[in-house]
C-alpha positions in Angstrom: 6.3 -36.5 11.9 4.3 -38.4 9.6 0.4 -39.8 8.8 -0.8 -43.0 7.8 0.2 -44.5 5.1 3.4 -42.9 2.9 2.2 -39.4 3.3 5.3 -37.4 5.6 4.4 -34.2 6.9 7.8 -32.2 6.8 8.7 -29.6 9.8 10.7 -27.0 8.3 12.7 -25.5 10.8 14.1 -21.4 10.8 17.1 -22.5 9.4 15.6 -24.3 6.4 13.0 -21.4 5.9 16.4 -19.1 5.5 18.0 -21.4 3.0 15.3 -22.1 0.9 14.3 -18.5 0.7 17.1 -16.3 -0.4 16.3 -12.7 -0.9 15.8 -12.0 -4.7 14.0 -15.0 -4.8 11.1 -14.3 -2.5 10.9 -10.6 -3.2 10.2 -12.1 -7.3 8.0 -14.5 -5.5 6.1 -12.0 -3.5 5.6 -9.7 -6.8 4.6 -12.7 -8.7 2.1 -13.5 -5.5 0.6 -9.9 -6.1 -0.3 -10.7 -9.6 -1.6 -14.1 -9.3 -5.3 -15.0 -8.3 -5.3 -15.9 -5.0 -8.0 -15.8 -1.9 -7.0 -14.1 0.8 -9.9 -13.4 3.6 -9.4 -10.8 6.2 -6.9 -11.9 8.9 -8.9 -12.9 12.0 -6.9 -10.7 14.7 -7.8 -10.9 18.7 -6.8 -9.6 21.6 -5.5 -11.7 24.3 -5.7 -10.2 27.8 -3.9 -7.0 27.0 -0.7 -8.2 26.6 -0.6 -9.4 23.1 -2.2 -10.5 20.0 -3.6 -13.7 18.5 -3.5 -13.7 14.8 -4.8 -16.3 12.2 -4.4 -15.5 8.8 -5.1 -17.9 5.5 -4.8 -17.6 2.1 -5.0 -20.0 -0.6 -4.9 -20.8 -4.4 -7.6 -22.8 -6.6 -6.3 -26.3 -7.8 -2.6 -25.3 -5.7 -1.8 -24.8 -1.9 -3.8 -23.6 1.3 -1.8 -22.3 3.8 -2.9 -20.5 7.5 -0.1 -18.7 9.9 -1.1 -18.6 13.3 1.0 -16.2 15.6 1.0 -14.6 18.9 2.4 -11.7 19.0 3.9 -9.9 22.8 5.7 -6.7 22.2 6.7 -6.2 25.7 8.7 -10.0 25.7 11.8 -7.8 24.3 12.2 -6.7 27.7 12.4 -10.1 29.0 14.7 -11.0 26.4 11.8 -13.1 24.7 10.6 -13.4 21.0 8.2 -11.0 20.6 6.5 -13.3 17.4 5.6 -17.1 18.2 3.5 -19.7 16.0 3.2 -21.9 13.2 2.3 -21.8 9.4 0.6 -25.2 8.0 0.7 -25.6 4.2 -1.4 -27.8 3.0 -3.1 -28.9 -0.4 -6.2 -26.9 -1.5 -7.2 -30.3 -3.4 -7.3 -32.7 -1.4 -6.4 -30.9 2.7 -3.4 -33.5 3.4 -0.7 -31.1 5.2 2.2 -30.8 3.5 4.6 -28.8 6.0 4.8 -27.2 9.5 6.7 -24.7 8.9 8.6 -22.2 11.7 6.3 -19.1 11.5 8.7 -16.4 13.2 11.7 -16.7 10.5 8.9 -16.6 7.5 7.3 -13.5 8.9 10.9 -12.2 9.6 11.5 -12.8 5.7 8.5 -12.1 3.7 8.1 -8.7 5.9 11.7 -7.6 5.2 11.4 -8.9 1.3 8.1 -7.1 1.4 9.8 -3.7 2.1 12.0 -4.4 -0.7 9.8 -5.2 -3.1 7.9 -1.7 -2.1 12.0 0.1 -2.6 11.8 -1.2 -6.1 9.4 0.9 -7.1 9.5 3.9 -4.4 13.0 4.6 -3.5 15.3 6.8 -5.8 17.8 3.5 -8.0 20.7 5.4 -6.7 19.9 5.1 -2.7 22.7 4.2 -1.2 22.4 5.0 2.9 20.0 3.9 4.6 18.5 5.0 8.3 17.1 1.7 10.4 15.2 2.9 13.6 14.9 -0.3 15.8 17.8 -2.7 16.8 15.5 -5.5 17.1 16.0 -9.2 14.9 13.9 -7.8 12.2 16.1 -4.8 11.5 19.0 -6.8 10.7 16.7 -8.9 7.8 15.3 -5.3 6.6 18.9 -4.2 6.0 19.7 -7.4 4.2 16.7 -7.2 1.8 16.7 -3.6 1.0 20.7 -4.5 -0.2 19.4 -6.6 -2.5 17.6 -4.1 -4.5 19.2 -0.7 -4.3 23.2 -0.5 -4.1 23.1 0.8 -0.6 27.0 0.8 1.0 25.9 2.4 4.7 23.6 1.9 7.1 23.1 4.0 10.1 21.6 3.0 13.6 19.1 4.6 16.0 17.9 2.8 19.1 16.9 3.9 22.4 19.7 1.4 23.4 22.9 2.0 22.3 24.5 -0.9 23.2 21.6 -2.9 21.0 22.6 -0.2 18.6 26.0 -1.0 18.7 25.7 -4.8 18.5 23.2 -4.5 15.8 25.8 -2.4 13.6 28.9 -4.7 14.3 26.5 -7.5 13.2 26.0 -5.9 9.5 29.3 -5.0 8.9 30.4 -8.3 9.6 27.9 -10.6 7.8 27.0 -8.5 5.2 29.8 -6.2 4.8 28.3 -2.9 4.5 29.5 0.2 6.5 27.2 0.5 9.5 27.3 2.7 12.6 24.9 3.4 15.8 23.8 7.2 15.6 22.3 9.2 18.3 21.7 12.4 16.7 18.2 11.5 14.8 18.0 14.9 12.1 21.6 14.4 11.6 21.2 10.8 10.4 17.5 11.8 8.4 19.7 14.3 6.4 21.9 11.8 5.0 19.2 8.9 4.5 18.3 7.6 1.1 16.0 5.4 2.9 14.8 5.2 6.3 13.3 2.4 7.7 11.1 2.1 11.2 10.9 -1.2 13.0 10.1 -0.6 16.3 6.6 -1.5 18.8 6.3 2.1 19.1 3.0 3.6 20.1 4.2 7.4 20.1 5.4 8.6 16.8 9.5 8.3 17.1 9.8 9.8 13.3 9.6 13.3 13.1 8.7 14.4 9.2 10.3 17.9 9.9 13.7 16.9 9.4 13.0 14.0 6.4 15.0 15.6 3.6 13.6 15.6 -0.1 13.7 12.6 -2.4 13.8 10.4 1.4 11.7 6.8 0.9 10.3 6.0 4.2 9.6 2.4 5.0 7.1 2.0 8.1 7.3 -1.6 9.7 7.0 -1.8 13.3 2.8 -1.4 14.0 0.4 -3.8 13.3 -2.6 -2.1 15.2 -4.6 0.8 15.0 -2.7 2.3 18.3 0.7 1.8 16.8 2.2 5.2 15.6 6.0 5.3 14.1 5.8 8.5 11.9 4.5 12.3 13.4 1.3 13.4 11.6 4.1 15.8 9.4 5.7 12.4 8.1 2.2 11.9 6.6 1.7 15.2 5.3 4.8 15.2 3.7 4.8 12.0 2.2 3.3 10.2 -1.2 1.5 7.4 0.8 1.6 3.7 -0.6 0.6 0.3 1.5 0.6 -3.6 1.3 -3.5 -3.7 1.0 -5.7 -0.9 1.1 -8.2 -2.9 2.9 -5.8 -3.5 5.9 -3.7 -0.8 6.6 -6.7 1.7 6.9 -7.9 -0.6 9.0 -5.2 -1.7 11.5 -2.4 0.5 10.6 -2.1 3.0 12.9 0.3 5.2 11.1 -2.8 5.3 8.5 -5.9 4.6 10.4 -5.4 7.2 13.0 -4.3 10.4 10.5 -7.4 9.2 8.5 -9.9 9.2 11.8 -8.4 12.7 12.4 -8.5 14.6 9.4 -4.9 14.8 9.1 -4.9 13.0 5.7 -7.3 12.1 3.6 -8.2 8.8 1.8 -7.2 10.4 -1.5 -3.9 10.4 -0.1 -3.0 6.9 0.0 -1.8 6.5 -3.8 -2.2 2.4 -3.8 -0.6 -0.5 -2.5 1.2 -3.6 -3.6 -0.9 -4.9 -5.5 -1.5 -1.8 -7.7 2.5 -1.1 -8.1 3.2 -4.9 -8.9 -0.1 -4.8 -11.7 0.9 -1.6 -13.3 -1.4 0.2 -12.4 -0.2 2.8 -10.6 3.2 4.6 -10.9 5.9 4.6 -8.3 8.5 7.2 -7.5 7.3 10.0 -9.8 9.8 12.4 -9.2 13.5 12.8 -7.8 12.8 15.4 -4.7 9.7 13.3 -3.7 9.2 12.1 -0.6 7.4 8.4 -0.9 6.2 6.4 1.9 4.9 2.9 2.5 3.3 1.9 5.7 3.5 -2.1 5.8 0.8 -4.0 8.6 1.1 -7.5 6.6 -1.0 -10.0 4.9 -1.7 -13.9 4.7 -0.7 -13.0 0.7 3.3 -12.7 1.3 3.2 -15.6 4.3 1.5 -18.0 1.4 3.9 -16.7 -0.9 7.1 -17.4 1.1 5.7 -20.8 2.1 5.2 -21.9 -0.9 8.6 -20.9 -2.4 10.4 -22.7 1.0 8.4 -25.7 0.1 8.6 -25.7 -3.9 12.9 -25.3 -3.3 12.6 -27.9 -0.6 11.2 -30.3 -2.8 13.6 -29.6 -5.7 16.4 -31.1 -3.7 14.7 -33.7 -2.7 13.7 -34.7 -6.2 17.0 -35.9 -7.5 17.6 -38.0 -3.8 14.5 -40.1 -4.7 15.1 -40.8 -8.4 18.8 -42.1 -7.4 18.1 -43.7 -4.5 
């Protein structure tokens, strides 16, 4: 695809996004992104007929790049063996508007969500976790798994879906491509009193994590909901918990597993410690002690889509640097 002129507009396709974003390279660049100056207005999030959402959310740095992800999202298309995530994310120039790159929307949320988690582990899991609980058998669960390897030395990873056969499938996957011990459970307080870390990724709208069994020094890492009706942890998860988020701003506003406790009286604002953008400045602690239980509900934000965008784009560039100097 190209414009007038010499200007080429470069479609980077899922597979592309995967190779120019390996893991401890976006999770750096998504701390680095937390740091940085950057606008990042409200996502603009609509409801279309019931069935899904609609979701456009930009970001952008002065004198740098301006990026927008637009994404419909259907979690009921898992039961038609559908993508529950479509779209598009268009980075462009903040100087001058030309469009740099379409760029496949569903793999860079699947990454910069999973990197995202990751980058939260770094500062709220205990260094030595080394099993880790993924509720969900979706595609996301698989990237969650890989990310969280990255940063803590975890060897085993357990399996919980309300299909086992997904379960299954999801846990021959990991032991083959990443070569970690991995098997389907279907005894949930069993597998929460082994967890170092235990990581939700459903489209659950009932809480599936009950915080009566989560064992002491547990990190729990909430993915799945994006709106204020989407529950994943019991009320006692949130009790139990030191709370941490992505952005403050967002999640006590469309995170259910934080808006509806709050609405309720269940927990209170003082209760959510900080988020992302706190942990990566300094100016909050993380973990604080060995026995704590820590938690961090991620909804997010157009910060970590610019972030992985401009990574895939930057890398793509460098290899094609040396290609046009010896032609």
């Amino acid at each position: 695809m190209s414009n007038s002129g010499e200007h080429r507009v470069v479609v980077m396709s899922a597979e592309q996004v995967r190779h120019e974003t390996p893991w401890l390279r976006l999770i750096d660049a998504l701390e680095l992104a937390f740091r940085q100056p950057l606008h990042v207005p409200e996502r603009v999030h609509m409801d279309v007929a019931g069935a899904g959402s609609l979701l456009i959310m930009p970001a952008w740095q002065a004198d740098g790049f301006l990026g927008v992800k637009v994404v419909q999202v259907f979690p009921r298309n898992s039961s038609i063996g559908k993508p529950a995530l479509n779209g598009i994310y268009m980075l462009s120039s903040a100087v001058t508007g030309e469009v740099h790159a379409y760029i496949d929307a569903q793999e860079l949320t699947a990454r910069r969500t999973a990197a995202a988690s990751a980058l939260a582990s770094k500062f709220l899991s205990r260094p030595n976790s080394r099993c880790q609980l993924v509720m969900g058998t979706g595609r996301l669960a698989f990237e969650v798994i890989a990310a969280h390897s990255q940063v803590r030395p975890i060897d085993r990873v357990l399996i919980w879906g309300r299909q086992q056969n997904k379960a299954i499938s999801l846990a021959q996957r990991v032991s083959k491509q990443l070569n970690l011990q991995a098997a389907p459970v279907g005894d949930l307080p069993a597998a929460l009193a082994q967890a170092d870390i235990v990581s939700t990724v459903t489209a659950a709208f009932e809480p599936i994590l009950p915080g009566q069994h989560i064992r002491p020094g547990t990190h729990i890492d909430l993915i799945g909901g994006f709106t204020p009706l989407m529950r994943e942890a019991d009320d006692a998860t949130m009790q139990r918990a030191t709370l941490f988020v992505d952005s403050l701003a967002v999640a006590q506003r469309e995170a259910g597993d934080i808006a509806d406790p709050l609405a309720r009286g269940i927990i209170a604002r003082e209760d959510i410690c900080g988020d992302l953008f706190d942990l990566c400045n300094g100016r909050i602690a993380g973990r604080r002690r060995e026995s704590e239980i820590t938690l961090f509900k991620s909804v997010g934000i157009a910060l970590e889509d610019f972030a992985a965008a401009t990574l895939a784009w930057n890398s793509l560039k460098s290899h094609d640097a040396p290609r046009r100097a010896n032609p």
